[in-house]
N, CA, C and O atoms as CSV, one atom per row, in Angstrom:
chain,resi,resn,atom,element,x,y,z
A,1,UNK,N,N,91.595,160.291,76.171
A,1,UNK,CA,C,91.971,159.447,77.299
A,1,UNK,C,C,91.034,159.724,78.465
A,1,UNK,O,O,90.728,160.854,78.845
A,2,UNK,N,N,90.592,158.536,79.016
A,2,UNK,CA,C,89.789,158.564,80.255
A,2,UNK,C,C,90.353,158.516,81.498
A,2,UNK,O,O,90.866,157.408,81.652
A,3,UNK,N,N,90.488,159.208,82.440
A,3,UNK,CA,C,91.400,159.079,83.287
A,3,UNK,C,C,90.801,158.284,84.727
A,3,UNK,O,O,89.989,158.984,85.333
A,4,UNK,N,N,91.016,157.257,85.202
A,4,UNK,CA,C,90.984,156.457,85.730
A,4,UNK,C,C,91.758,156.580,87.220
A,4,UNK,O,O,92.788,156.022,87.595
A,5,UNK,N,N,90.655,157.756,88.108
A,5,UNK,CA,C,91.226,158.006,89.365
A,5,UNK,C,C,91.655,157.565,90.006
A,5,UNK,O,O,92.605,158.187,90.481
A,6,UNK,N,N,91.416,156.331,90.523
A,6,UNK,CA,C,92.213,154.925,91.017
A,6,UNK,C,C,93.394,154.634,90.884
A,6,UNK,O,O,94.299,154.843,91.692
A,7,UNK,N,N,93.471,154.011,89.606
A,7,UNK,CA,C,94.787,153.708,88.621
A,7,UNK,C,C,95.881,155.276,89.011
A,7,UNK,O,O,96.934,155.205,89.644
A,8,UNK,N,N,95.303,156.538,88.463
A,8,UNK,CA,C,96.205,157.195,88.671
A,8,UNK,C,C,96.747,157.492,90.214
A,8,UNK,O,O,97.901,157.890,90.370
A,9,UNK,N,N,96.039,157.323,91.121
A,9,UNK,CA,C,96.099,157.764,92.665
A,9,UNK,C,C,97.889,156.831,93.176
A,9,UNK,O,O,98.893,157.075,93.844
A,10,UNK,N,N,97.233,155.553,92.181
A,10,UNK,CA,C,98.262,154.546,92.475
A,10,UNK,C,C,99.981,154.720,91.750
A,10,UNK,O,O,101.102,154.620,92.247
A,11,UNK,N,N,99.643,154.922,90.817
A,11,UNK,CA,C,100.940,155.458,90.044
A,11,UNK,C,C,101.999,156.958,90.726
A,11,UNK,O,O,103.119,157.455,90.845
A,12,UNK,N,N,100.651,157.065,90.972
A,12,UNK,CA,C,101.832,158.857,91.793
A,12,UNK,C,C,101.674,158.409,92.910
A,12,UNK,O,O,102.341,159.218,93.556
A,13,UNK,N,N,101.140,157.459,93.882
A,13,UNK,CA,C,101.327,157.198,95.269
A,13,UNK,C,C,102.956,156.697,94.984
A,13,UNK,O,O,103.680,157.118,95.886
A,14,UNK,N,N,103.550,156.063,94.157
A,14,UNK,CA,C,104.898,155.668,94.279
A,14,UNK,C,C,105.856,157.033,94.200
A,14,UNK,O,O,106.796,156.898,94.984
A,15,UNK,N,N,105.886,157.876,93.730
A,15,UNK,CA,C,106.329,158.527,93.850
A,15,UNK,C,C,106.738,159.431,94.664
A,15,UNK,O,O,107.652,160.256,94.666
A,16,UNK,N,N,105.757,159.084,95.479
A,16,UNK,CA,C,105.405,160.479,97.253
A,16,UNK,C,C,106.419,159.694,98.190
A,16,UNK,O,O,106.053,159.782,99.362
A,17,UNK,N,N,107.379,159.082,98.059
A,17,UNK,CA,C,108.079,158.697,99.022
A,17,UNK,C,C,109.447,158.777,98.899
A,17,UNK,O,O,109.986,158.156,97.984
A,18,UNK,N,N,110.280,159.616,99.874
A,18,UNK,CA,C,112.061,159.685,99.508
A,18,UNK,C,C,112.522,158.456,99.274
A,18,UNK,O,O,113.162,158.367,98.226
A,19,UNK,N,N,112.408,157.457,99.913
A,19,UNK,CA,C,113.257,155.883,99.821
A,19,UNK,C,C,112.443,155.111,98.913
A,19,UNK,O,O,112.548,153.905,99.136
A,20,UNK,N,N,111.513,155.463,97.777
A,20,UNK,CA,C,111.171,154.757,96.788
A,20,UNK,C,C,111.576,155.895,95.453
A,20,UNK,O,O,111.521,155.427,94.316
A,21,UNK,N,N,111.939,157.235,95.607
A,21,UNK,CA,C,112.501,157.829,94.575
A,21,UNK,C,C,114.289,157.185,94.658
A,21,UNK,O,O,114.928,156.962,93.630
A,22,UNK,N,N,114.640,157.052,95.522
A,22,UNK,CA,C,116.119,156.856,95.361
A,22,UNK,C,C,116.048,155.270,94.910
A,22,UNK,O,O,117.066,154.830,94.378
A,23,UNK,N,N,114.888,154.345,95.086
A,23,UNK,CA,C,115.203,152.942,94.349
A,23,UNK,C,C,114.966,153.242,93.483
A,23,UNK,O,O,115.592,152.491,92.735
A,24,UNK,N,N,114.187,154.199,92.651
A,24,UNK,CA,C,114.306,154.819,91.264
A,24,UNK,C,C,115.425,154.935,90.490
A,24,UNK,O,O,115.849,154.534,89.406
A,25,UNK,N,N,115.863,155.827,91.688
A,25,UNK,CA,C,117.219,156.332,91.182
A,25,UNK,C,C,118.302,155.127,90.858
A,25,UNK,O,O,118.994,155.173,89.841
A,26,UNK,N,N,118.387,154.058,91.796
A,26,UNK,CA,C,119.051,153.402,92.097
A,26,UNK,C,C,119.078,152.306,90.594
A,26,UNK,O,O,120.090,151.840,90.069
A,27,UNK,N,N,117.654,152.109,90.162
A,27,UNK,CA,C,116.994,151.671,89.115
A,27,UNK,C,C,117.923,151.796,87.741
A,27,UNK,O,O,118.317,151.044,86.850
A,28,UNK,N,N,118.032,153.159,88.098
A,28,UNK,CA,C,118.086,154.175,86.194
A,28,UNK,C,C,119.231,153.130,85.689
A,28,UNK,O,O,118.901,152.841,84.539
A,29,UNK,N,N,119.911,152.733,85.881
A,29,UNK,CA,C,121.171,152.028,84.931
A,29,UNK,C,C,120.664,150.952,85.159
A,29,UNK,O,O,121.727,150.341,85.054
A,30,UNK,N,N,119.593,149.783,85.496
A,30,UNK,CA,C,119.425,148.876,85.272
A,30,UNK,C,C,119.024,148.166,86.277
A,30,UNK,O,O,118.603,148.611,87.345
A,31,UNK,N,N,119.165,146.836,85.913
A,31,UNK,CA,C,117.809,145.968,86.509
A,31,UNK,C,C,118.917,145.758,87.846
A,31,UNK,O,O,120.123,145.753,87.601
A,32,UNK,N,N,118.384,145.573,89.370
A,32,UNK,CA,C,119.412,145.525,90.127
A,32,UNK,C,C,118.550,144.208,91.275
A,32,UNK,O,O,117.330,144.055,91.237
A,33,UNK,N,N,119.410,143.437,92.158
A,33,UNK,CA,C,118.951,142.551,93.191
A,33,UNK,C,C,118.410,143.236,94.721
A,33,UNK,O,O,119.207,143.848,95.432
A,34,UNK,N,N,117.684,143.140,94.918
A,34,UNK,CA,C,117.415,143.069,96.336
A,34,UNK,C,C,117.921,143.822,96.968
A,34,UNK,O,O,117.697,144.925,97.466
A,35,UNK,N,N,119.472,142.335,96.852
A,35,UNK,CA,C,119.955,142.646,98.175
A,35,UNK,C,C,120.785,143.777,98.078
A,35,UNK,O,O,121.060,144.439,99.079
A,36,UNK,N,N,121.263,144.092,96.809
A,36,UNK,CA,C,122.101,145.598,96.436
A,36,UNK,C,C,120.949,146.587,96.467
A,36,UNK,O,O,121.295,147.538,95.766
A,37,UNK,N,N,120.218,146.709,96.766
A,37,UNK,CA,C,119.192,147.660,97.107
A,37,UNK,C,C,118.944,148.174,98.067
A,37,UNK,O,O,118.467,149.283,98.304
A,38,UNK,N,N,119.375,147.094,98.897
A,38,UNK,CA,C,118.959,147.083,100.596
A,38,UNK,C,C,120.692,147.456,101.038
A,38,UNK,O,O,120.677,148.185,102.030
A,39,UNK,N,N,121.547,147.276,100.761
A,39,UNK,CA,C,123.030,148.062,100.695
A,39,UNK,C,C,123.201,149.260,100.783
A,39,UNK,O,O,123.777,149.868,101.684
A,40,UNK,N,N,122.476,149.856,99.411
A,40,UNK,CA,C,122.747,150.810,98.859
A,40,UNK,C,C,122.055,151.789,99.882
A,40,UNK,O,O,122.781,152.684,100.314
A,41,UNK,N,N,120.857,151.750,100.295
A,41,UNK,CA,C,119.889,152.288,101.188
A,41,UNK,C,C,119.526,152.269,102.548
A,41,UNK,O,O,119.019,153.230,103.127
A,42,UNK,N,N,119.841,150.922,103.181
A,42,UNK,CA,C,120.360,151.134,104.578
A,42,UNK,C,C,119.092,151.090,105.251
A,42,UNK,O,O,118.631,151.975,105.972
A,43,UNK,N,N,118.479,149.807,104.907
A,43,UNK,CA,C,116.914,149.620,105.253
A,43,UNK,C,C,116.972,148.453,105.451
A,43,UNK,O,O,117.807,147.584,105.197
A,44,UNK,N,N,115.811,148.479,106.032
A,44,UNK,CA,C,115.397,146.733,106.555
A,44,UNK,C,C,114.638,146.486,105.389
A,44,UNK,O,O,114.045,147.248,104.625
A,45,UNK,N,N,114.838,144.784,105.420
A,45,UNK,CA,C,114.051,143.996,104.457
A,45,UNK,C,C,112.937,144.159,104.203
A,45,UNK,O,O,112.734,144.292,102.996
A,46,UNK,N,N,111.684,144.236,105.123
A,46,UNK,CA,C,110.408,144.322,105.554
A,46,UNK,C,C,109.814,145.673,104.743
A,46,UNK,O,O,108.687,145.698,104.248
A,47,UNK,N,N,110.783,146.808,104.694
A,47,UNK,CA,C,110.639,148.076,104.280
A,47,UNK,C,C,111.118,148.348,103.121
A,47,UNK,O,O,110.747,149.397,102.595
A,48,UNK,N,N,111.940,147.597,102.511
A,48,UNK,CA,C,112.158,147.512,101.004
A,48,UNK,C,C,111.250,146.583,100.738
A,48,UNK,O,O,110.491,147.089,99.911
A,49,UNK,N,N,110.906,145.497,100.984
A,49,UNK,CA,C,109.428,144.875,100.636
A,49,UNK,C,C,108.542,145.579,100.153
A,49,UNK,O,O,108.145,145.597,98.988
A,50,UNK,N,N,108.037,146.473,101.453
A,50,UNK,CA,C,106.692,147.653,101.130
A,50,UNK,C,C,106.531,148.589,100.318
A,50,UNK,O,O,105.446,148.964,99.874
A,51,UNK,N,N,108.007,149.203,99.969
A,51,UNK,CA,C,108.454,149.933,99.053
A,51,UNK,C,C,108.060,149.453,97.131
A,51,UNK,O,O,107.521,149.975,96.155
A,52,UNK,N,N,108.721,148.213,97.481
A,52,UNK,CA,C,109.015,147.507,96.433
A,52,UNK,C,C,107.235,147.048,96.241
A,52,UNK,O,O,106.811,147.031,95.085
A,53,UNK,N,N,106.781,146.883,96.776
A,53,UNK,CA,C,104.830,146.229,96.600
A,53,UNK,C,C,104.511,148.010,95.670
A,53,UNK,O,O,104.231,148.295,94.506
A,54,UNK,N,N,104.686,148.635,96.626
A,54,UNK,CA,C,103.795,149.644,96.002
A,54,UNK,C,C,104.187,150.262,94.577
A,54,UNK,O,O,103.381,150.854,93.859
A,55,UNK,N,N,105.549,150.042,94.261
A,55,UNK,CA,C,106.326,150.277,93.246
A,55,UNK,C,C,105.942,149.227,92.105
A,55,UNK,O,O,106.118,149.384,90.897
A,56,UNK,N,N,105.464,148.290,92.649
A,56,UNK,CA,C,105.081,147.085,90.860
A,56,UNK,C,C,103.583,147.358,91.471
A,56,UNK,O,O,103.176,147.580,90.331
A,57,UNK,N,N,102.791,147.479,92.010
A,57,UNK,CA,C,101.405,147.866,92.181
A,57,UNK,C,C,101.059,148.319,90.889
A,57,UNK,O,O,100.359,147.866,89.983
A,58,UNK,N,N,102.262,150.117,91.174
A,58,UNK,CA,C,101.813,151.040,90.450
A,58,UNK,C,C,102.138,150.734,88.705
A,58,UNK,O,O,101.657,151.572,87.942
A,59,UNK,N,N,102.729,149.868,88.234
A,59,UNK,CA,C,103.682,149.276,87.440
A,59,UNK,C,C,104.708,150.238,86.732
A,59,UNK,O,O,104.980,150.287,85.532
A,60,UNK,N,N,105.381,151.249,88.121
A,60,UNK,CA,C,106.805,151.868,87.529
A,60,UNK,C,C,108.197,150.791,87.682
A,60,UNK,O,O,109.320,150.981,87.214
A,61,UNK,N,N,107.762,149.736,88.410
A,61,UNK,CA,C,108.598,148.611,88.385
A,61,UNK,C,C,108.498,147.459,87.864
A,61,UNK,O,O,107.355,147.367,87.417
A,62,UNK,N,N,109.188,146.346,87.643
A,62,UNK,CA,C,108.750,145.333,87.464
A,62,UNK,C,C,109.797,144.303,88.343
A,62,UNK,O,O,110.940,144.668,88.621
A,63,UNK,N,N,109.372,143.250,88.659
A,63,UNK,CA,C,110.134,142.121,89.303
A,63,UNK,C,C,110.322,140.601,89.178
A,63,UNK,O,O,109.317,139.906,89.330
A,64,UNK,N,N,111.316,140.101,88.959
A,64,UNK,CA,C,111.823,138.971,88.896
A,64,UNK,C,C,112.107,137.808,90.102
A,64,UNK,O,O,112.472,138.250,91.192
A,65,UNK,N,N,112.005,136.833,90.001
A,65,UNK,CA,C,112.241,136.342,90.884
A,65,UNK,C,C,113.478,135.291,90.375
A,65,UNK,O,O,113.360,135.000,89.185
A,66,UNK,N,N,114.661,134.658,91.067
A,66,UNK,CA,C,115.835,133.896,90.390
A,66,UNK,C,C,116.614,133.500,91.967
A,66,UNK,O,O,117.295,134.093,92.803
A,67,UNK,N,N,115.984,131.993,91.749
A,67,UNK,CA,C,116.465,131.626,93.169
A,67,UNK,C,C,115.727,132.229,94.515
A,67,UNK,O,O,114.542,132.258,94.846
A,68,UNK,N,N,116.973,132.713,95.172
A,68,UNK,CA,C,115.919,133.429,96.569
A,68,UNK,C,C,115.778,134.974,96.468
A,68,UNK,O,O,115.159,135.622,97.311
A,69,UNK,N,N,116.258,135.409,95.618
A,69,UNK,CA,C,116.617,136.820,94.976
A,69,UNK,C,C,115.231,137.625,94.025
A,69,UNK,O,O,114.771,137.386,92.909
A,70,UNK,N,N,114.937,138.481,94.910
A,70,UNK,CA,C,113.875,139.336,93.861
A,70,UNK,C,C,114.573,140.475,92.510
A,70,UNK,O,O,115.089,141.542,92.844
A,71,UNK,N,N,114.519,140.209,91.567
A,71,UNK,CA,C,115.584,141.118,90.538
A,71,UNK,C,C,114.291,142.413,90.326
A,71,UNK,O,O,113.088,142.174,90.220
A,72,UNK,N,N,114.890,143.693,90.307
A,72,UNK,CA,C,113.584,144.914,89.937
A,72,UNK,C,C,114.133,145.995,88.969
A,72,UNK,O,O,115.330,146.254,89.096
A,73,UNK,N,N,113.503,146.594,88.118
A,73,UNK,CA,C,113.667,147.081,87.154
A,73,UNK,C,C,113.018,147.883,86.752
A,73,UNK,O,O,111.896,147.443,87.004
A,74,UNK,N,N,112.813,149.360,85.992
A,74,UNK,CA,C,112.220,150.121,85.659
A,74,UNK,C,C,111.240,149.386,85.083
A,74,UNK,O,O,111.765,148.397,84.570
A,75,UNK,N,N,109.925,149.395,84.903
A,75,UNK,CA,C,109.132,149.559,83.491
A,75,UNK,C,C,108.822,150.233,82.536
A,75,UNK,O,O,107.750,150.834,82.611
A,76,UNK,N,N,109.559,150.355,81.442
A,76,UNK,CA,C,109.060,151.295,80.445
A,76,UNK,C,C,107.896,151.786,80.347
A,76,UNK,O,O,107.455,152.920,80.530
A,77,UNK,N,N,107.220,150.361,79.894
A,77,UNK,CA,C,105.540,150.796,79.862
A,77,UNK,C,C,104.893,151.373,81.127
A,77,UNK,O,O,103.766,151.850,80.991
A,78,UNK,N,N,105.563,151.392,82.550
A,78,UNK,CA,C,104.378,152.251,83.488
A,78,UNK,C,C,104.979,153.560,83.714
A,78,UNK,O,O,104.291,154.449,84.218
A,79,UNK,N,N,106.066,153.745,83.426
A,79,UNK,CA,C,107.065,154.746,82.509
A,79,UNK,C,C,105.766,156.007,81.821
A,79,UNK,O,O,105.373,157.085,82.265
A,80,UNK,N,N,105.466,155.332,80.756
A,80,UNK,CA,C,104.594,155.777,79.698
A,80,UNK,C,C,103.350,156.256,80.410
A,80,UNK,O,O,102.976,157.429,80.427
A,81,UNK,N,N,102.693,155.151,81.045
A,81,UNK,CA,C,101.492,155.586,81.366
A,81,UNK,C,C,101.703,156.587,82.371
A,81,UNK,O,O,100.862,157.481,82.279
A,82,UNK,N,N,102.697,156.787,83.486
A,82,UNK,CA,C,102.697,158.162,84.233
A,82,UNK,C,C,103.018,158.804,83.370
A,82,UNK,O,O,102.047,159.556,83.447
A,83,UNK,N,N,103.610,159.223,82.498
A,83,UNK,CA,C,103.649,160.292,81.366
A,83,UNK,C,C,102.141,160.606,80.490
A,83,UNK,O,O,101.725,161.664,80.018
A,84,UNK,N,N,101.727,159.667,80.493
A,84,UNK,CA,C,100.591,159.639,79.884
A,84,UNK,C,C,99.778,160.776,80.530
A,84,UNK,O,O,99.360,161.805,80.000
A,85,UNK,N,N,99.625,160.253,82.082
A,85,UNK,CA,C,98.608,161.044,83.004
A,85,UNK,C,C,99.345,162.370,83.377
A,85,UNK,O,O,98.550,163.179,83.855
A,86,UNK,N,N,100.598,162.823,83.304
A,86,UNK,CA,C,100.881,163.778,83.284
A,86,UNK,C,C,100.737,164.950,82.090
A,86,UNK,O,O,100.801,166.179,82.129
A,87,UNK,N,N,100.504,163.944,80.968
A,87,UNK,CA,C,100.318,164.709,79.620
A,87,UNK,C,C,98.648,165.402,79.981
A,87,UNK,O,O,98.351,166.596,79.970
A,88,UNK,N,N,97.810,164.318,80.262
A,88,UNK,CA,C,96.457,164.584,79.936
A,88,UNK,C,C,96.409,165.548,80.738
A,88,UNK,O,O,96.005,166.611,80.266
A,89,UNK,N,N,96.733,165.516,81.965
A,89,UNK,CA,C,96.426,167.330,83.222
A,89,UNK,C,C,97.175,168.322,82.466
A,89,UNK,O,O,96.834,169.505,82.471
A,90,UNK,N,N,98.133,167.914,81.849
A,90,UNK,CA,C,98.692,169.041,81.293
A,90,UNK,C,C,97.754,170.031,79.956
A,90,UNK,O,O,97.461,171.226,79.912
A,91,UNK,N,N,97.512,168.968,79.056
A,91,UNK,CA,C,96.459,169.365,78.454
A,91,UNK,C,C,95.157,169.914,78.624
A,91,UNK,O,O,94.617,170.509,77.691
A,92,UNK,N,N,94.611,169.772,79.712
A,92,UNK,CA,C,93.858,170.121,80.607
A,92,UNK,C,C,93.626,171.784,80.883
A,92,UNK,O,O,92.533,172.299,81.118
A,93,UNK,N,N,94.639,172.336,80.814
A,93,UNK,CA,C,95.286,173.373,81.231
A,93,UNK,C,C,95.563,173.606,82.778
A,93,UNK,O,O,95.239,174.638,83.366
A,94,UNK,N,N,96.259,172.423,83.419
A,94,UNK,CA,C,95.660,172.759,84.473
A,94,UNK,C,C,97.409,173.167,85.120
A,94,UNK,O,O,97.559,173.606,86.260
């Protein structure tokens, strides 16, 4: 595997933030709306927006759109690939 500094910078940039680990969290049982997001967390729209950009950027999310409603959801597959890049440093010995 070639590791692709960019790509990875972007995948763990989602992670470096408390109010995008708890939409994680918020995530784990399933695909959820918006606006129960923005409930659950106690944020402005504008800032679950930004959250939410950098989160399908990195593709640990994915998003729907249905009506006026953005639907978001884990991605398996960007799932994988941060595992991926965590495997390869690991192997690494590092």
């Amino acid at each position: 595997m070639e590791l692709n500094f960019q790509k990875t910078a972007v995948v763990f940039k989602a992670f470096c933030d408390e109010n995008r680990i708890r939409i994680l969290e918020l995530l784990t049982d399933g695909e959820k709306c918006a606006c129960r997001l923005l409930e659950a967390l106690n944020i402005t729209q504008p800032t679950l927006s930004h959250h939410m950009k950098i989160l399908i950027d990195s593709g640990i999310v994915s998003g729907r759109k249905e009506g006026k409603w953005m639907y978001y959801s884990i991605s398996a597959e960007g799932l994988k690939k941060a595992q991926e890049y965590i495997d390869y440093l690991k192997g690494k010995g590092v």
